[in-house]
PyMOL Python script that loads the backbone (N, CA, C, O; Angstrom):
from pymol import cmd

cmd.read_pdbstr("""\
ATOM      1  N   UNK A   1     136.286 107.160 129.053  1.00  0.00           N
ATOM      2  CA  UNK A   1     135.393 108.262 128.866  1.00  0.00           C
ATOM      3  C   UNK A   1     134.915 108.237 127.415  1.00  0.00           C
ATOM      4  O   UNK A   1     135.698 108.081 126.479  1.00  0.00           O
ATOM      5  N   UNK A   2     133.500 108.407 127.255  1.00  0.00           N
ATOM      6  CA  UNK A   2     132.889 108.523 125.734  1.00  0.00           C
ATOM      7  C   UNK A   2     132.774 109.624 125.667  1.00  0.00           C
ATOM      8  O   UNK A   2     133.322 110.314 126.527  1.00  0.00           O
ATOM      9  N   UNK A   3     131.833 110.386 124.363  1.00  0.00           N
ATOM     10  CA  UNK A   3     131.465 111.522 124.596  1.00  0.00           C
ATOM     11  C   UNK A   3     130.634 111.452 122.751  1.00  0.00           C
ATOM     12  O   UNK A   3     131.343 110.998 121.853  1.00  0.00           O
ATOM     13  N   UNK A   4     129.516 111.817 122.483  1.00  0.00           N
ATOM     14  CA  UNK A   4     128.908 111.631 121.287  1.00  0.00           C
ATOM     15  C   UNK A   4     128.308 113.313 121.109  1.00  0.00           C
ATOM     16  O   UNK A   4     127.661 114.054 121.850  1.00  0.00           O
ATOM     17  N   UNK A   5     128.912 113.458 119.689  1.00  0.00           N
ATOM     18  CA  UNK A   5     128.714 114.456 118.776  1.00  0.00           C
ATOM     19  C   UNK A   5     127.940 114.505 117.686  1.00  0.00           C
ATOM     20  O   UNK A   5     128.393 113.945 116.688  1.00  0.00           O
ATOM     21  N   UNK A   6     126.616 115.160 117.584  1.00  0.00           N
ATOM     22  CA  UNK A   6     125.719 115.174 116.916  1.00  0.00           C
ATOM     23  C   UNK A   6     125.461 116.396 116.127  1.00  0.00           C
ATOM     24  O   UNK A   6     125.240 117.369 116.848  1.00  0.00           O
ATOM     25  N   UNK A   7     125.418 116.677 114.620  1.00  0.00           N
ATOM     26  CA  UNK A   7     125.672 117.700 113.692  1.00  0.00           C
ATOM     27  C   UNK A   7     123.939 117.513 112.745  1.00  0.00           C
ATOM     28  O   UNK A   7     123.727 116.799 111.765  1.00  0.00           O
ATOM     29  N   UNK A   8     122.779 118.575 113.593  1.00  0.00           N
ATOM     30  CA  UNK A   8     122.220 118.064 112.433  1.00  0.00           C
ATOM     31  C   UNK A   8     122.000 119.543 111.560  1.00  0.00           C
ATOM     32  O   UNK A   8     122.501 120.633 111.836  1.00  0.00           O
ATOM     33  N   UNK A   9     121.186 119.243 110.545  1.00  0.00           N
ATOM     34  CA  UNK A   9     121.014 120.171 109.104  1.00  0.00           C
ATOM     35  C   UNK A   9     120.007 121.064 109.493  1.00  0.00           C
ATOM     36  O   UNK A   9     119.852 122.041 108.761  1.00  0.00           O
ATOM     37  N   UNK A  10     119.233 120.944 110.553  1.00  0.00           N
ATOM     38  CA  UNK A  10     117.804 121.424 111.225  1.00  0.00           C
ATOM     39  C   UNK A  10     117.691 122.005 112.459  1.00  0.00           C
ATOM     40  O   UNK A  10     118.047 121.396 113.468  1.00  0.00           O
ATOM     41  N   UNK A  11     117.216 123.161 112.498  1.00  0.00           N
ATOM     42  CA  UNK A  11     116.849 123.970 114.522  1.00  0.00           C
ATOM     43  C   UNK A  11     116.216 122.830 115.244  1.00  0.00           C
ATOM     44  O   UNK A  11     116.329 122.681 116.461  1.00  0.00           O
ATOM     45  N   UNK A  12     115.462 121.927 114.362  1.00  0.00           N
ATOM     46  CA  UNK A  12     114.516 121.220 114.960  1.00  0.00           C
ATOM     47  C   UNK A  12     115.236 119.720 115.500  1.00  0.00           C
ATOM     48  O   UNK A  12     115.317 118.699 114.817  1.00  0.00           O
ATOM     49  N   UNK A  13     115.691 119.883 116.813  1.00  0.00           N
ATOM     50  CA  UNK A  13     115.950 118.058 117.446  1.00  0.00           C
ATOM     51  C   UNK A  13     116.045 118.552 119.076  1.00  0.00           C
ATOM     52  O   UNK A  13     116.201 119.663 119.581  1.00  0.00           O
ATOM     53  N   UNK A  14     115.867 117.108 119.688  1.00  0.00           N
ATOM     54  CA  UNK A  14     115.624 117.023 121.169  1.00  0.00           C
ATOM     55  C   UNK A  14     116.809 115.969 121.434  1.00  0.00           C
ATOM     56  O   UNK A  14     117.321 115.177 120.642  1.00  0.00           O
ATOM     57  N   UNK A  15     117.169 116.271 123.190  1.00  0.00           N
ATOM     58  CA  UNK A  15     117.718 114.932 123.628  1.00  0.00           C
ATOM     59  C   UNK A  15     116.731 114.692 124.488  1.00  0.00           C
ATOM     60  O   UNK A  15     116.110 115.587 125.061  1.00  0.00           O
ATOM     61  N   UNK A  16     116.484 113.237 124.660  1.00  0.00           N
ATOM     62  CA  UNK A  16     115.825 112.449 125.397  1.00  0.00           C
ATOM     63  C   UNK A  16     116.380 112.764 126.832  1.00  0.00           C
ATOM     64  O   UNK A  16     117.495 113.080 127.246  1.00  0.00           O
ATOM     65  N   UNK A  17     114.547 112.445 127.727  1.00  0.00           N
ATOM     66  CA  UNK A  17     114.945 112.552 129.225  1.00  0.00           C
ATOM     67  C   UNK A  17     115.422 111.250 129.459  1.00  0.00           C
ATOM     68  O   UNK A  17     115.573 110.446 128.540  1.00  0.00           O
ATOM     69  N   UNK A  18     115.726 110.935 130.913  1.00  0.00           N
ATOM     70  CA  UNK A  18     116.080 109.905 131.747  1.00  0.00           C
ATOM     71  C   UNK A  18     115.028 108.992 131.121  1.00  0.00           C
ATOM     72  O   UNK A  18     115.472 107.921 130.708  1.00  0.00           O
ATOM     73  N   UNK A  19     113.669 109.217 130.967  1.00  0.00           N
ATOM     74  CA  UNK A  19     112.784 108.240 130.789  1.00  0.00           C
ATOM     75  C   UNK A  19     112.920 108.037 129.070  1.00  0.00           C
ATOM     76  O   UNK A  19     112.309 107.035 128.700  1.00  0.00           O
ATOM     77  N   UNK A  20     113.471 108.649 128.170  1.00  0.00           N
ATOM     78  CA  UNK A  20     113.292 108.522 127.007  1.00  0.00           C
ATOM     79  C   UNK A  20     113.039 109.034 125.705  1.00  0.00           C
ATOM     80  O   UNK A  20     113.451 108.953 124.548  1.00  0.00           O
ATOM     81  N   UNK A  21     111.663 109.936 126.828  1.00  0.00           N
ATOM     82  CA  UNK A  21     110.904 110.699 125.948  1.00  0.00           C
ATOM     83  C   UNK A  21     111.419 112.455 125.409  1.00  0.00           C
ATOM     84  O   UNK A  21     112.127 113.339 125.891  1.00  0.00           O
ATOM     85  N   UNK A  22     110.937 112.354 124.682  1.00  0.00           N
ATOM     86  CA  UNK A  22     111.503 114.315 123.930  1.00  0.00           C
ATOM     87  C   UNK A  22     110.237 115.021 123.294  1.00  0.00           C
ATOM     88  O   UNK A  22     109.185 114.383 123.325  1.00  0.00           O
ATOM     89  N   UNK A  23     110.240 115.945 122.872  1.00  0.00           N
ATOM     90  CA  UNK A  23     109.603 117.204 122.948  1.00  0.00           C
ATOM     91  C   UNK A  23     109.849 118.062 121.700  1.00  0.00           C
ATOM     92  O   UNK A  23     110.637 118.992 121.873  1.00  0.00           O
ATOM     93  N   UNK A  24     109.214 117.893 120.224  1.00  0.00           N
ATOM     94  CA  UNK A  24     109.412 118.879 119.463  1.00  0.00           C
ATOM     95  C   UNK A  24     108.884 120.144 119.192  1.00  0.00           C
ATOM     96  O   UNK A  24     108.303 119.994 118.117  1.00  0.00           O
ATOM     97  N   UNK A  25     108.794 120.934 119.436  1.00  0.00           N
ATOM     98  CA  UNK A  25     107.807 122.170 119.376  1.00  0.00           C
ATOM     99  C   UNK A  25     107.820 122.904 118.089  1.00  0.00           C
ATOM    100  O   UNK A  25     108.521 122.474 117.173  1.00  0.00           O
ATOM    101  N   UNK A  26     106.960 124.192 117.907  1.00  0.00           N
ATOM    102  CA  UNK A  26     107.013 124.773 116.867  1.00  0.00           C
ATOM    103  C   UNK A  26     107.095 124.484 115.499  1.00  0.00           C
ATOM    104  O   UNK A  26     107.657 125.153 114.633  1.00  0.00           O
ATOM    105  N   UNK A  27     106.305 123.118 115.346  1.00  0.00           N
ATOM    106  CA  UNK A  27     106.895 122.756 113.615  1.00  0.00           C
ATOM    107  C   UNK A  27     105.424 122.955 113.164  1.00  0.00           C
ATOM    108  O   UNK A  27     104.376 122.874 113.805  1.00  0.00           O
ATOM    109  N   UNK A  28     105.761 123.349 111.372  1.00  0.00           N
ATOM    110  CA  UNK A  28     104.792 123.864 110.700  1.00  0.00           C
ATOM    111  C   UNK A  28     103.918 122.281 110.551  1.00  0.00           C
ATOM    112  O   UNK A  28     104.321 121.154 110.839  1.00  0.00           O
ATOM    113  N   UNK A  29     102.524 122.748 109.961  1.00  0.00           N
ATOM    114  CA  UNK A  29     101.739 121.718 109.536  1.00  0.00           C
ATOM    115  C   UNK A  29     102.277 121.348 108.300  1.00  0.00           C
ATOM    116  O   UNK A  29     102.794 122.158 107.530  1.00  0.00           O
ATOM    117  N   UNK A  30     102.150 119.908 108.044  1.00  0.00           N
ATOM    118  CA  UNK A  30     102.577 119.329 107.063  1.00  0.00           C
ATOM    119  C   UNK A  30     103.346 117.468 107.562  1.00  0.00           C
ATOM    120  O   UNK A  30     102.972 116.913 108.595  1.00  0.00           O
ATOM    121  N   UNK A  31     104.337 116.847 106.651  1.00  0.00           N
ATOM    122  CA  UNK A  31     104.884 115.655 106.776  1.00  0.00           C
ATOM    123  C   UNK A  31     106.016 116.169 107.626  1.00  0.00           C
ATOM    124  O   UNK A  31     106.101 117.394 107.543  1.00  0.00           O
ATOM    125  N   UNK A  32     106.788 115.696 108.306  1.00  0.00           N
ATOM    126  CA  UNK A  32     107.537 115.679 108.847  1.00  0.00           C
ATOM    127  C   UNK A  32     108.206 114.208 109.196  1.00  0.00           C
ATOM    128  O   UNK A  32     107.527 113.264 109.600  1.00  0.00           O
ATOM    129  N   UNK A  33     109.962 114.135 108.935  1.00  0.00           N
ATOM    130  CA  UNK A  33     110.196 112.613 109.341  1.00  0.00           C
ATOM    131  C   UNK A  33     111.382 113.117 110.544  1.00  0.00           C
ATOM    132  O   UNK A  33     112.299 113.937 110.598  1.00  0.00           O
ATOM    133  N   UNK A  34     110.707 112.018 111.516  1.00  0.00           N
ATOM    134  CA  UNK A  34     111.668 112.116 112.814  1.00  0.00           C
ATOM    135  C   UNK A  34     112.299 110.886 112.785  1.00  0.00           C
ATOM    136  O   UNK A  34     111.892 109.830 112.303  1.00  0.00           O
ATOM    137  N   UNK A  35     113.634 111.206 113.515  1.00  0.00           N
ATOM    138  CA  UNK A  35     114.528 109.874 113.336  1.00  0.00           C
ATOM    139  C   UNK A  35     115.504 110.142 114.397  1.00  0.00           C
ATOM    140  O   UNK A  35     116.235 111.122 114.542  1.00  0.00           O
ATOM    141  N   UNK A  36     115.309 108.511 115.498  1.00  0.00           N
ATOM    142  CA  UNK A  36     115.866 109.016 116.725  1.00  0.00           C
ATOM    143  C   UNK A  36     117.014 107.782 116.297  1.00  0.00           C
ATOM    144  O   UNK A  36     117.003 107.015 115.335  1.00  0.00           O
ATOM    145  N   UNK A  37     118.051 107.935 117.481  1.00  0.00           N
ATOM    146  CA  UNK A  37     119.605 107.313 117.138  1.00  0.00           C
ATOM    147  C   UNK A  37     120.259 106.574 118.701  1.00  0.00           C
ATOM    148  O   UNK A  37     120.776 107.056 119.709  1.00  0.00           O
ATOM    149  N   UNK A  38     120.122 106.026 118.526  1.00  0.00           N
ATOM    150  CA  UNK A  38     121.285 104.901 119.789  1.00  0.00           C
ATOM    151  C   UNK A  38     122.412 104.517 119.187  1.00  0.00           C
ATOM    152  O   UNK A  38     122.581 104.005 118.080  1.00  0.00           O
ATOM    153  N   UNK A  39     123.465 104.934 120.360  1.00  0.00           N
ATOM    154  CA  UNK A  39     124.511 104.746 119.729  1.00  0.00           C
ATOM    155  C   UNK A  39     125.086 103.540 120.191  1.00  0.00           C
ATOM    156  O   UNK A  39     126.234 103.690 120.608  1.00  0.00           O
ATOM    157  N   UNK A  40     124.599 102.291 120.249  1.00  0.00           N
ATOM    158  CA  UNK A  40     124.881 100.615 120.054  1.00  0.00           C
ATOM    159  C   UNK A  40     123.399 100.341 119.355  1.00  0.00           C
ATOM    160  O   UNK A  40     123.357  99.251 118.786  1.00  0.00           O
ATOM    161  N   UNK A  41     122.444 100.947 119.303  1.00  0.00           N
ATOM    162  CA  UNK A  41     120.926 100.002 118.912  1.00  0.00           C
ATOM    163  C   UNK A  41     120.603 100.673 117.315  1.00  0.00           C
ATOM    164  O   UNK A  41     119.716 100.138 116.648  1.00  0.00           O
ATOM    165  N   UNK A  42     121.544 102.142 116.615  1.00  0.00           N
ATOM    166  CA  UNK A  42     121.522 102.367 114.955  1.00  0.00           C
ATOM    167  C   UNK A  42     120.326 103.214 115.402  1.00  0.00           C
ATOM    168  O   UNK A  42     120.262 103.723 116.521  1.00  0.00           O
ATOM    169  N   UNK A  43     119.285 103.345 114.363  1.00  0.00           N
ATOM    170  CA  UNK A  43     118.600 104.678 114.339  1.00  0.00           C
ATOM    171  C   UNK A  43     117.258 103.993 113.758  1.00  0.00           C
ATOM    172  O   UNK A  43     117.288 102.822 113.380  1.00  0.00           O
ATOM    173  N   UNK A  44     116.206 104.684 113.709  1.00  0.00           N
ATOM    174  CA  UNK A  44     114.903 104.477 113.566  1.00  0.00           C
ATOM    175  C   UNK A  44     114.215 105.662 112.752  1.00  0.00           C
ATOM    176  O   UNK A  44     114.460 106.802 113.145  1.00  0.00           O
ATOM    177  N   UNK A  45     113.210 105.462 111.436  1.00  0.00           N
ATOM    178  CA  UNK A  45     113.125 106.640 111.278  1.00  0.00           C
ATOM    179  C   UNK A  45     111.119 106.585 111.017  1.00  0.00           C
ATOM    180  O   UNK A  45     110.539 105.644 110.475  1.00  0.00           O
ATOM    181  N   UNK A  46     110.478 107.764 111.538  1.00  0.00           N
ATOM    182  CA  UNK A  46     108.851 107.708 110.900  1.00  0.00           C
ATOM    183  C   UNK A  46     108.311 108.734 110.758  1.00  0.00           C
ATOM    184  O   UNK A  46     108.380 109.584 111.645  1.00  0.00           O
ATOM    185  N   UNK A  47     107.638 108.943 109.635  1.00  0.00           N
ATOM    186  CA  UNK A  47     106.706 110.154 108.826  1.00  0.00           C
ATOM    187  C   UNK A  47     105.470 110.292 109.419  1.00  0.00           C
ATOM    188  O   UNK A  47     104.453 109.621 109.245  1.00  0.00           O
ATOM    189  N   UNK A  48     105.746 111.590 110.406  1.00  0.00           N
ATOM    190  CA  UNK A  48     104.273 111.814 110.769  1.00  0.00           C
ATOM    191  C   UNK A  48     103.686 112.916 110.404  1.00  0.00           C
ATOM    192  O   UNK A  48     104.480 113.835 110.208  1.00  0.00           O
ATOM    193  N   UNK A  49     102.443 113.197 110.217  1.00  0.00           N
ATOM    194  CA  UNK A  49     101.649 114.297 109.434  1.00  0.00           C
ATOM    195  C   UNK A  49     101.095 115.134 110.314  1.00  0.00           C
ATOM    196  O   UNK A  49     100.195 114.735 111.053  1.00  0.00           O
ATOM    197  N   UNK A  50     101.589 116.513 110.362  1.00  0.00           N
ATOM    198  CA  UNK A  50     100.680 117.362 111.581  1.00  0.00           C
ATOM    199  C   UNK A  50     100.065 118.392 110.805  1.00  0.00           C
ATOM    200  O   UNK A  50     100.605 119.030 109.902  1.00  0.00           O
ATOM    201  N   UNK A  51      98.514 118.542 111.361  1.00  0.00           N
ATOM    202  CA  UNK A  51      97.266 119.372 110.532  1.00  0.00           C
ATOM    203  C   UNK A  51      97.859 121.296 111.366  1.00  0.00           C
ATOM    204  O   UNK A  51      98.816 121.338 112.140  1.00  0.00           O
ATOM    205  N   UNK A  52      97.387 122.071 111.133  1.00  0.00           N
ATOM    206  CA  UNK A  52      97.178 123.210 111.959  1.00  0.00           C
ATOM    207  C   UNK A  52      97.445 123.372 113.554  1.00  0.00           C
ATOM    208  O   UNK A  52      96.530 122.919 114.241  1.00  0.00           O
ATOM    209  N   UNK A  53      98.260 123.794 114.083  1.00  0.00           N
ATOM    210  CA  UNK A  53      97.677 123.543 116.081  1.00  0.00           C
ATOM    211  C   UNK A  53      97.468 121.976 116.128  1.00  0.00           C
ATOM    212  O   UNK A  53      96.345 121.608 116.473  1.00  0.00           O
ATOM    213  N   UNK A  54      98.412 121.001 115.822  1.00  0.00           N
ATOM    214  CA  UNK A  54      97.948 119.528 116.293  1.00  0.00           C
ATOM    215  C   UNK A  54      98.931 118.954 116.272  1.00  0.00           C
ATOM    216  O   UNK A  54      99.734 118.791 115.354  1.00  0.00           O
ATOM    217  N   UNK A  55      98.927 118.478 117.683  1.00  0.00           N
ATOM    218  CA  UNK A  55     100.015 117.499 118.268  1.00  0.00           C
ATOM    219  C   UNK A  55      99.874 116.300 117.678  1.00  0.00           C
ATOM    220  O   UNK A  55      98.805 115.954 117.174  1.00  0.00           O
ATOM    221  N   UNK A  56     101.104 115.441 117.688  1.00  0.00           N
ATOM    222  CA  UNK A  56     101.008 114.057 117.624  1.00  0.00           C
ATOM    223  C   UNK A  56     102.148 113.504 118.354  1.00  0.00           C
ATOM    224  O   UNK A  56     103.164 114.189 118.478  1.00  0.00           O
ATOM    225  N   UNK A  57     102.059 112.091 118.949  1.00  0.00           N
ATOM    226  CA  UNK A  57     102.399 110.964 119.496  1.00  0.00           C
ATOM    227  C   UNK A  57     103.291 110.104 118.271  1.00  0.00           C
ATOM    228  O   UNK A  57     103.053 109.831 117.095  1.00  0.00           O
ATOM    229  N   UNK A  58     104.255 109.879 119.053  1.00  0.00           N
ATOM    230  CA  UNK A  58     105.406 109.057 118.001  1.00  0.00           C
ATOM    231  C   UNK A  58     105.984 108.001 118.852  1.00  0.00           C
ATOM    232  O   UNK A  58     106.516 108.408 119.884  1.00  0.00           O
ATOM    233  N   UNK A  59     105.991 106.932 118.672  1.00  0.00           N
ATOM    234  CA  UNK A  59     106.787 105.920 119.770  1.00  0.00           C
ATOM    235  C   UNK A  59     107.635 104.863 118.988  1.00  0.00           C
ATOM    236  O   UNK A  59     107.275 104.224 117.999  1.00  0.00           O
ATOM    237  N   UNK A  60     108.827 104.815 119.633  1.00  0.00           N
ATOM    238  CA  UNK A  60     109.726 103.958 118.958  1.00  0.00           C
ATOM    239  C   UNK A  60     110.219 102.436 119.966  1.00  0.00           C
ATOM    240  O   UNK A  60     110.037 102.303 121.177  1.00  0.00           O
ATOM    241  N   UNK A  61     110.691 101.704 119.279  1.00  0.00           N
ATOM    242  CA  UNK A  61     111.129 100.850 120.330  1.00  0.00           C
ATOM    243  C   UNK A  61     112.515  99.706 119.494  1.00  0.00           C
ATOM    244  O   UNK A  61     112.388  98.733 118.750  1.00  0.00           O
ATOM    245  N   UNK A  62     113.451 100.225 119.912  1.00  0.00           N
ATOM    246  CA  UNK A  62     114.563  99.016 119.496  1.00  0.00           C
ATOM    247  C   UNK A  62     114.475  97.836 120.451  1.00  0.00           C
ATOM    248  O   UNK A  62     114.245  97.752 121.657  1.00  0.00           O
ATOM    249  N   UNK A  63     114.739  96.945 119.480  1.00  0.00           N
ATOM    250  CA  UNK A  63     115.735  95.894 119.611  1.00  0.00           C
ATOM    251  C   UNK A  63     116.187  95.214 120.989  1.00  0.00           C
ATOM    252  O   UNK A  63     117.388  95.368 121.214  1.00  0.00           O
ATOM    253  N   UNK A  64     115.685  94.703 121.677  1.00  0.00           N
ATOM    254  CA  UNK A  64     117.528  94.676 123.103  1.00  0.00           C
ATOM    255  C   UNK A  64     117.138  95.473 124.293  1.00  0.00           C
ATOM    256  O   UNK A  64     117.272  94.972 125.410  1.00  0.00           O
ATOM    257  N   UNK A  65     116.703  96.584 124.158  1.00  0.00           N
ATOM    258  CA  UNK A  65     115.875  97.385 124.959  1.00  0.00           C
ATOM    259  C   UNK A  65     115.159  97.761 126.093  1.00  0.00           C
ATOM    260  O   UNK A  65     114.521  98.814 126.098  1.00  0.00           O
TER     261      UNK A  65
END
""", "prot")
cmd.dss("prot")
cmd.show_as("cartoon", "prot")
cmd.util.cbc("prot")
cmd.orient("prot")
């Protein structure tokens, strides 16, 4: 049996669906760095910039995968 424990500093994080994908809501305009984590594939991290009311698209892809 595993079991993984995650402590972050921020309201702001998602777990991934079956397919992968996650869902951040409510974040102010400005830089923002997201940084997703596999626990055999290490972590990934990228600075994306959101204007007023504007979504953005982030895609990652490890390694092995």
């Amino acid at each position: 049996m595993r079991g993984w424990l995650f402590v972050a500093s921020t309201p702001h994080y998602a777990v991934t669906g079956t397919g992968g994908s996650f869902e951040l809501t409510c974040l102010a305009a400005g830089d923002h760095v997201v940084e997703v984590w596999h626990e055999t594939l290490g972590k990934q991290t990228k600075t994306v910039k959101l204007g007023a009311n504007q979504s953005a698209a982030v895609s990652f892809e490890f390694a092995g995968s």
